[in-house]
C-alpha positions as CSV (number, residue, x, y, z in Angstrom):
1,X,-6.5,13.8,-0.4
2,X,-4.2,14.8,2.6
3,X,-0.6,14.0,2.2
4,X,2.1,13.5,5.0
5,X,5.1,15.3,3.9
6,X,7.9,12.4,4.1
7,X,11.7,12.9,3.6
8,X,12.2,13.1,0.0
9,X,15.7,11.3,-0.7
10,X,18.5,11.5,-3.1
11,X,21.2,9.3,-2.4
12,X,20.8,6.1,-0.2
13,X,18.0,6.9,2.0
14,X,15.2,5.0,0.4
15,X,15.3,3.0,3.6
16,X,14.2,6.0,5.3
17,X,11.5,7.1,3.0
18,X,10.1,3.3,3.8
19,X,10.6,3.3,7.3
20,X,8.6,6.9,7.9
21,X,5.6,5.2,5.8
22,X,6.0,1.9,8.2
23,X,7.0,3.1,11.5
24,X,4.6,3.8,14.3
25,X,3.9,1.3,17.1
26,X,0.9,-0.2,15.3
27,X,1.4,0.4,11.7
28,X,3.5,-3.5,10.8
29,X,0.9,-5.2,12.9
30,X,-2.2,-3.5,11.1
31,X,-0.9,-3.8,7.5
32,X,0.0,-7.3,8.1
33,X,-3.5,-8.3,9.0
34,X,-4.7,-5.9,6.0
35,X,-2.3,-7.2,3.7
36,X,-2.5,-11.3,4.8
37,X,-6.2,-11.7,6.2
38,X,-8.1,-8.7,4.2
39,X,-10.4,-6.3,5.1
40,X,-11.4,-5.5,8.6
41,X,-13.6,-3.4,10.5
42,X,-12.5,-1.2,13.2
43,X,-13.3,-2.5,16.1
44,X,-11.8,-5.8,14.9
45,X,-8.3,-4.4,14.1
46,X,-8.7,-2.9,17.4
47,X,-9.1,-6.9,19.2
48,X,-6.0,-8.0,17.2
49,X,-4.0,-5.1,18.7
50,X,-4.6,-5.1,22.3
51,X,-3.3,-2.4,24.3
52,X,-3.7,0.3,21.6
53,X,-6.0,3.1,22.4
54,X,-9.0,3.9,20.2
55,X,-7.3,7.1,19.3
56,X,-3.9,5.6,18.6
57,X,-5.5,3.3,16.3
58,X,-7.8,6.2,14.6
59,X,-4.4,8.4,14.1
60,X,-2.4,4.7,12.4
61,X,-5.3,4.3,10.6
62,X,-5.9,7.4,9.7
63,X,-2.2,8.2,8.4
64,X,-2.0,4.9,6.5
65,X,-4.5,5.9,4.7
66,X,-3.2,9.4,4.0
67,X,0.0,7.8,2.5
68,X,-2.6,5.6,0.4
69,X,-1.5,2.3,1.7
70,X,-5.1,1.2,2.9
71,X,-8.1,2.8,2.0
72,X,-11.6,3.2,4.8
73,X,-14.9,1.7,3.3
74,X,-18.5,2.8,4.8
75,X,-20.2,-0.2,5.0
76,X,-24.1,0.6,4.2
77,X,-25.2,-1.0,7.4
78,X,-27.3,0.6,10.2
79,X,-25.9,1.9,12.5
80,X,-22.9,2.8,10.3
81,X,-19.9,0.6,10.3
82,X,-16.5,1.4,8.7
83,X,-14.1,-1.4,7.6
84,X,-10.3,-0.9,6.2
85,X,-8.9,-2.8,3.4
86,X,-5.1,-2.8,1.7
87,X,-5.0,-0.7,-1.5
88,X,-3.2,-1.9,-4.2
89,X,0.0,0.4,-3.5
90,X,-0.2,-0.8,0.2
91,X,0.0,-4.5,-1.2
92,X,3.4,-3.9,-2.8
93,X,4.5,-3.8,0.9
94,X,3.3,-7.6,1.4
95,X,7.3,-8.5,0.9
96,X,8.7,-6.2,3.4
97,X,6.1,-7.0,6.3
98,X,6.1,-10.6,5.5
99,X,10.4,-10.7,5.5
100,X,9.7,-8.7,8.7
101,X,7.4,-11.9,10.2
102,X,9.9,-14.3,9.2
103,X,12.6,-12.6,11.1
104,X,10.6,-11.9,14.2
105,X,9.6,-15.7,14.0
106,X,13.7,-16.4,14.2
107,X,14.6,-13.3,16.4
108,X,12.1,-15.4,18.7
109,X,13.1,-18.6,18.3
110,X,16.8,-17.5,19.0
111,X,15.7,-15.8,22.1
112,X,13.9,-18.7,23.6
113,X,16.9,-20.7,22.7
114,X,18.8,-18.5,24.8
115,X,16.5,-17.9,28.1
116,X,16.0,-22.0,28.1
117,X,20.2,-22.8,28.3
């Protein structure tokens, strides 16, 4: 399998190393649906992310699973459908997206707070 080179760190930068796996406009919001709701087929992940292009999604999808955090399933279905699912090293990141839900759900709430006095 294809690997993406990422930053290999020393001293201190393990944040990093996490945050070149994670980041990408799409990639929190797809592995939270992967990691919380299961496996998904393409054109469903692509409904729960509107405004992403086909071939944004393709290229998150695509490098997600290259880092072997989800893996891409052919369904045996005519005509032939594909469906994504969380691998098991993908589900180790079910702490870090779901302490990064709970702090967009305050960031939120503090911001309504805000606009409404």
């Amino acid at each position: 399998m294809k690997q993406r080179k990422i930053h290999n760190c020393l001293d201190g930068c393990s944040v990093e190393s996490t945050l070149q796996l994670i980041s990408g406009k799409w990639k929190c919001v797809l592995l939270y649906h992967l990691i919380f709701e299961g496996a998904y087929r393409y054109s469903e992940l692509q409904r729960f992310v509107p405004g992403i292009t086909k071939r944004m999604l393709s290229l998150q999808l695509k490098e997600l699973e290259i880092d072997g955090l989800i893996q891409r399933n052919v369904l045996r279905e005519k005509p032939i459908a594909v469906s994504y699912s969380i691998t098991d090293y993908g589900q180790t990141l079910a702490p870090v997206i779901e302490a990064l839900y709970h702090w967009g759900n305050s960031f939120n709430a503090q911001q309504s707070k805000s606009q409404v006095h």
